[in-house]
C-alpha positions as CSV (number, residue, x, y, z in Angstrom):
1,X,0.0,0.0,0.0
2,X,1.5,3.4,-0.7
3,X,2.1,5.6,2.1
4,X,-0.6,7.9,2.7
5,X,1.7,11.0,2.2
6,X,2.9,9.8,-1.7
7,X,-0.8,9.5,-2.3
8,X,-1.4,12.5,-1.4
9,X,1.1,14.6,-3.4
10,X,0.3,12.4,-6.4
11,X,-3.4,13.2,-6.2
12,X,-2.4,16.9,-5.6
13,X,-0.2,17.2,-8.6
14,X,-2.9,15.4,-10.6
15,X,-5.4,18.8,-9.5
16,X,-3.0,20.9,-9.5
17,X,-2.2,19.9,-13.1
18,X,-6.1,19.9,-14.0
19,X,-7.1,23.1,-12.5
20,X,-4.0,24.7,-14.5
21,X,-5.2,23.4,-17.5
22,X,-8.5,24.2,-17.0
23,X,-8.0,27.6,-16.4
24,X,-6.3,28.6,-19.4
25,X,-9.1,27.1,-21.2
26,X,-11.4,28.9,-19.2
27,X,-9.1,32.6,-20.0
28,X,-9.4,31.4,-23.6
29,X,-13.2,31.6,-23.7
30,X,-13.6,35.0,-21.4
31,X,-13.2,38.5,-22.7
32,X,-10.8,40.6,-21.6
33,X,-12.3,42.4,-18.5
34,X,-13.1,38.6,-17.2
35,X,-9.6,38.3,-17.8
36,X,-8.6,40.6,-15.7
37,X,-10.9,40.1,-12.9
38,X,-9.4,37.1,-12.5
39,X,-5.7,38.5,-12.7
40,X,-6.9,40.4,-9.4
41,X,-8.4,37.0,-7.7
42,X,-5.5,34.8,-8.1
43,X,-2.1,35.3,-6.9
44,X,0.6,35.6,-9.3
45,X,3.4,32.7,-9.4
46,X,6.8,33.7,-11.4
47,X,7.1,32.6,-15.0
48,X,10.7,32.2,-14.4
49,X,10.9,30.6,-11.4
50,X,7.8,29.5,-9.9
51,X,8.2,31.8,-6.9
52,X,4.5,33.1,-5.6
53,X,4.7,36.8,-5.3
54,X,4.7,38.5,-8.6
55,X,4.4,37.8,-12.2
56,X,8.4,38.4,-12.5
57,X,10.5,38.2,-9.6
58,X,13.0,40.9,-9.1
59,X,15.6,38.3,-10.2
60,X,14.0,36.7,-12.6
61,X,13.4,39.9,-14.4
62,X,17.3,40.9,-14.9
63,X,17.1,38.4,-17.7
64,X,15.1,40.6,-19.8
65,X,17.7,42.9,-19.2
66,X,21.3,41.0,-20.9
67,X,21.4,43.2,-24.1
68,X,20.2,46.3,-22.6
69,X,24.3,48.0,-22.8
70,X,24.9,45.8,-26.0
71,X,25.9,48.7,-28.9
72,X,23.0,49.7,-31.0
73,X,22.7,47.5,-34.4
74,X,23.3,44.1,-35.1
75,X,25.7,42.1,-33.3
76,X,27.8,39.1,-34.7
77,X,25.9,36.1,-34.8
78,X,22.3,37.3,-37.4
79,X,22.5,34.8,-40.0
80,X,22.2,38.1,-42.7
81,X,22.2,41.8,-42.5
82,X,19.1,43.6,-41.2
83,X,16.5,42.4,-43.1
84,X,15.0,44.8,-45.8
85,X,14.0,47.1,-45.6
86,X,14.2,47.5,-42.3
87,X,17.1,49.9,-40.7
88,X,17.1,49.0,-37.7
89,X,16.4,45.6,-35.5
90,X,16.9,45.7,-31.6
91,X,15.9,43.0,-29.1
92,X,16.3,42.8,-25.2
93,X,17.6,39.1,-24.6
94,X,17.8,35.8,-26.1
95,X,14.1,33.5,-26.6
96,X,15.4,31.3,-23.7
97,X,15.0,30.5,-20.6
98,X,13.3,33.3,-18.1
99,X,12.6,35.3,-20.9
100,X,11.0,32.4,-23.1
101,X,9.1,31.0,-20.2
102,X,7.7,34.6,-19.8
103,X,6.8,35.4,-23.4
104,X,4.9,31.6,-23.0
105,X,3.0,32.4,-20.3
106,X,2.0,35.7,-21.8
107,X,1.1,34.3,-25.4
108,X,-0.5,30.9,-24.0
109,X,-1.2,30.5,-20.7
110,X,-3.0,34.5,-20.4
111,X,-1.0,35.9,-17.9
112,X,-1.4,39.4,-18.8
113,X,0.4,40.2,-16.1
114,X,3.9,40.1,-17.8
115,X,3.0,42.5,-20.9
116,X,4.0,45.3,-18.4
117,X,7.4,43.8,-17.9
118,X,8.1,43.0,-20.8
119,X,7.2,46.1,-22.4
120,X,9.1,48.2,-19.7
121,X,11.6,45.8,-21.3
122,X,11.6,47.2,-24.6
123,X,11.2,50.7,-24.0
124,X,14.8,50.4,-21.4
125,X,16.3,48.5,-24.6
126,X,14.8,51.3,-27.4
127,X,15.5,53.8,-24.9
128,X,19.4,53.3,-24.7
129,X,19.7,51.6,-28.5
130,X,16.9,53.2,-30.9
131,X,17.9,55.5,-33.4
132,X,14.6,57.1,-33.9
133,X,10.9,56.9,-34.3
134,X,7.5,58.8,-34.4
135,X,4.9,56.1,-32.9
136,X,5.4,52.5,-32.1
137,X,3.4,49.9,-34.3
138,X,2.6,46.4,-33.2
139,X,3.1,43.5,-35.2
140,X,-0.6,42.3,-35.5
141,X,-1.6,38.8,-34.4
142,X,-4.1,36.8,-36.3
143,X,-8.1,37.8,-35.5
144,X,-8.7,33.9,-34.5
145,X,-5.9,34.1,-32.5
146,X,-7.2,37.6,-30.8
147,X,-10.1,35.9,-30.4
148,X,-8.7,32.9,-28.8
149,X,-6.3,34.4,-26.2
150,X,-9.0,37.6,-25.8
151,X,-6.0,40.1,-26.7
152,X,-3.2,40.5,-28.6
153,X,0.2,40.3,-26.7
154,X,2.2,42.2,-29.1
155,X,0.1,45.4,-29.1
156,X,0.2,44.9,-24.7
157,X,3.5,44.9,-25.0
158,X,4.0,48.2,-27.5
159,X,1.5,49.8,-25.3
160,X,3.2,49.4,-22.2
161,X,6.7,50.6,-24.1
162,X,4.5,53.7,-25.5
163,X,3.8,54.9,-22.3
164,X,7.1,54.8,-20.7
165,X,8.8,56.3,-24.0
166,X,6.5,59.0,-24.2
167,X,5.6,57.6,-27.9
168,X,2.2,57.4,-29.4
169,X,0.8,53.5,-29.4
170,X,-0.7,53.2,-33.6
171,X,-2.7,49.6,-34.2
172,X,-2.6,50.4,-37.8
173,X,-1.0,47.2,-39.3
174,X,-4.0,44.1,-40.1
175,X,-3.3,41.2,-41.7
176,X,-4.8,40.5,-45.0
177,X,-4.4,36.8,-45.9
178,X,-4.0,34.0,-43.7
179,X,-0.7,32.7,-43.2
180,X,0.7,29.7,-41.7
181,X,2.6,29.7,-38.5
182,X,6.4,30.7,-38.8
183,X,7.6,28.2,-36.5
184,X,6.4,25.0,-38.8
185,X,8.7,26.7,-41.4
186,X,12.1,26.7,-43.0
187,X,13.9,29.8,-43.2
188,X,13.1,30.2,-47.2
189,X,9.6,29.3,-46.4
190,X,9.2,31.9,-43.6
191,X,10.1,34.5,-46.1
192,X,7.9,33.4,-49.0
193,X,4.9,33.0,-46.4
194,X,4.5,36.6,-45.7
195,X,4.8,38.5,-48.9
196,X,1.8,40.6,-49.2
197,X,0.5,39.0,-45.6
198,X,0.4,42.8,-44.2
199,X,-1.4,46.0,-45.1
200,X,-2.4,49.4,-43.6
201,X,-5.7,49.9,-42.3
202,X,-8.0,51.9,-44.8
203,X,-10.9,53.7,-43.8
204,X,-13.5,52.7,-42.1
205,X,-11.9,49.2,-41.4
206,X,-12.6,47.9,-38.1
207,X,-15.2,50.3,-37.4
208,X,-12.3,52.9,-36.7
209,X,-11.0,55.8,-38.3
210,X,-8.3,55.6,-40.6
211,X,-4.4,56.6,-39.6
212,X,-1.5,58.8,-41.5
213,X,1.5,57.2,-41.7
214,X,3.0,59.5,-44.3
215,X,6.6,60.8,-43.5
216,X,6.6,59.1,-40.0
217,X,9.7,57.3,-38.8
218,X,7.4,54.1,-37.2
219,X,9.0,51.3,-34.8
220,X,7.4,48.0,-35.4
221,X,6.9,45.6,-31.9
222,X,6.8,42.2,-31.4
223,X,7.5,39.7,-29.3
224,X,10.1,37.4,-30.8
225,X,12.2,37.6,-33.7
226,X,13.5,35.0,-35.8
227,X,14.9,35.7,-39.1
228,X,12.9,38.8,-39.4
229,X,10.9,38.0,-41.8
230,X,7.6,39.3,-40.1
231,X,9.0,42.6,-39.2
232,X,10.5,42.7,-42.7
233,X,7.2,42.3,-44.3
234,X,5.2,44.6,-41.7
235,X,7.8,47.4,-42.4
236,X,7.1,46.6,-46.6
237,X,3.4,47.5,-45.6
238,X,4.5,50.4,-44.0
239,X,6.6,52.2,-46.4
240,X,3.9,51.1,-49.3
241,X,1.2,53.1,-47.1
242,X,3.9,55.9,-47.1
243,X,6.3,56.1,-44.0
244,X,9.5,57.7,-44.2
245,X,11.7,54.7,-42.5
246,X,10.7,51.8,-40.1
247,X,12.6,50.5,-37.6
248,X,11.8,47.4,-34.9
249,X,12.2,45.7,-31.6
250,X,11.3,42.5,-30.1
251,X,11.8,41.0,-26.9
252,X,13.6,38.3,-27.9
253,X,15.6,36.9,-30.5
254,X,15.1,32.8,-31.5
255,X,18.8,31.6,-33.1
């Protein structure tokens, strides 16, 4: 007979394991101020570490932090130049580890929580490496997935940079085609998979009014960069619609 101890941790890891899973299917299915409401009910664990307290502990969140006194540009190690026609590409710290398990929780499990972080994050990396820029412009996630996750962790994250750069926050990029996922990809797939995926809003799409991105220098955000293809394709859209230059950021880089 097992001792009464090991049948209890086993039954407790089984729950604990179910109720996890159950609610992120439940944050799936609620909208975003449900979302939040239950933010405030349950106490936050660290994505890094697992330590109850905060989202991020205090030493978890010195991971985001490794590139923030790298030299502005593109260090050794990008597989190509800058991808056009981009002219600039900035990240805060490699997709691994703290920061992965972060950017995870944020995009999968709905712990909104870490967008703030994250895009206190980018605006310290921006603010020490970025060349220029008018307004900040999130990469824009799929409607289904918007739908699914009840927000879009890309625009959290460019908000949350916007406010502490003093930069104006435009949601002007949609997609216009679906596309498949990037990560089921090769590299020469990726690029091919996102011509034409991007456009600037028109009028009266969305139900909202339309944007000027004429002569503006515009920073595209996202939350992890691979090749670049994404960016690459987001600033194409960009500089069709009109914009003088486009730079971006992400919060990590995949190698």
């Amino acid at each position: 007979m097992a001792p009464m101890t090991s049948v209890g941790d086993s039954l407790g890891d089984s729950l604990g394991a179910s109720l996890g899973a159950s609610l992120v299917d439940v944050r799936r299915v609620l909208g975003a101020a449900a979302n939040r409401a239950v933010d405030l009910a349950l106490p936050a664990a660290c994505a890094g570490c697992g330590q109850e307290g905060a989202a991020l502990c205090r030493e978890c969140r010195t991971a985001l932090d490794i590139r923030l006194d790298a030299e502005p540009g593109v260090p050794i190690g990008l597989p190509a130049d800058i991808p056009a026609p981009l002219v600039q590409l900035e990240w805060c710290a490699p997709f691994s580890g703290v920061t992965r398990r972060a950017l995870h929780a944020l995009k999968y499990d709905g712990e909104r929580r870490l967008a703030p972080l994250l895009g206190a994050a980018v605006a310290r990396r921006w603010g020490r490496a970025g060349a220029a820029g008018d307004a900040l412009v999130p990469v824009p996630a799929s409607p289904d997935r918007v739908r699914e996750r009840g927000y879009d962790q890309a625009a959290l994250i460019a908000r949350e940079a916007g406010q502490r750069l003093g930069l104006p926050v435009i949601e002007v990029l949609e997609r216009s085609r679906a596309t498949t996922a990037q990560f089921d990809l090769d590299r020469a797939a990726r690029a091919t998979n996102l011509v034409d995926a991007f456009q600037v809003r028109t009028a009266g799409a969305a139900a909202q009014p339309p944007i000027n991105v004429r002569d503006r220098w515009l920073v595209v955000v996202d939350d992890v960069v691979t090749t670049g293809a994404t960016l690459a394709a987001c600033a194409t859209a960009l500089l069709d619609a009109g914009a003088l230059a486009v730079s971006a950021i992400a919060v990590a880089r995949e190698r």
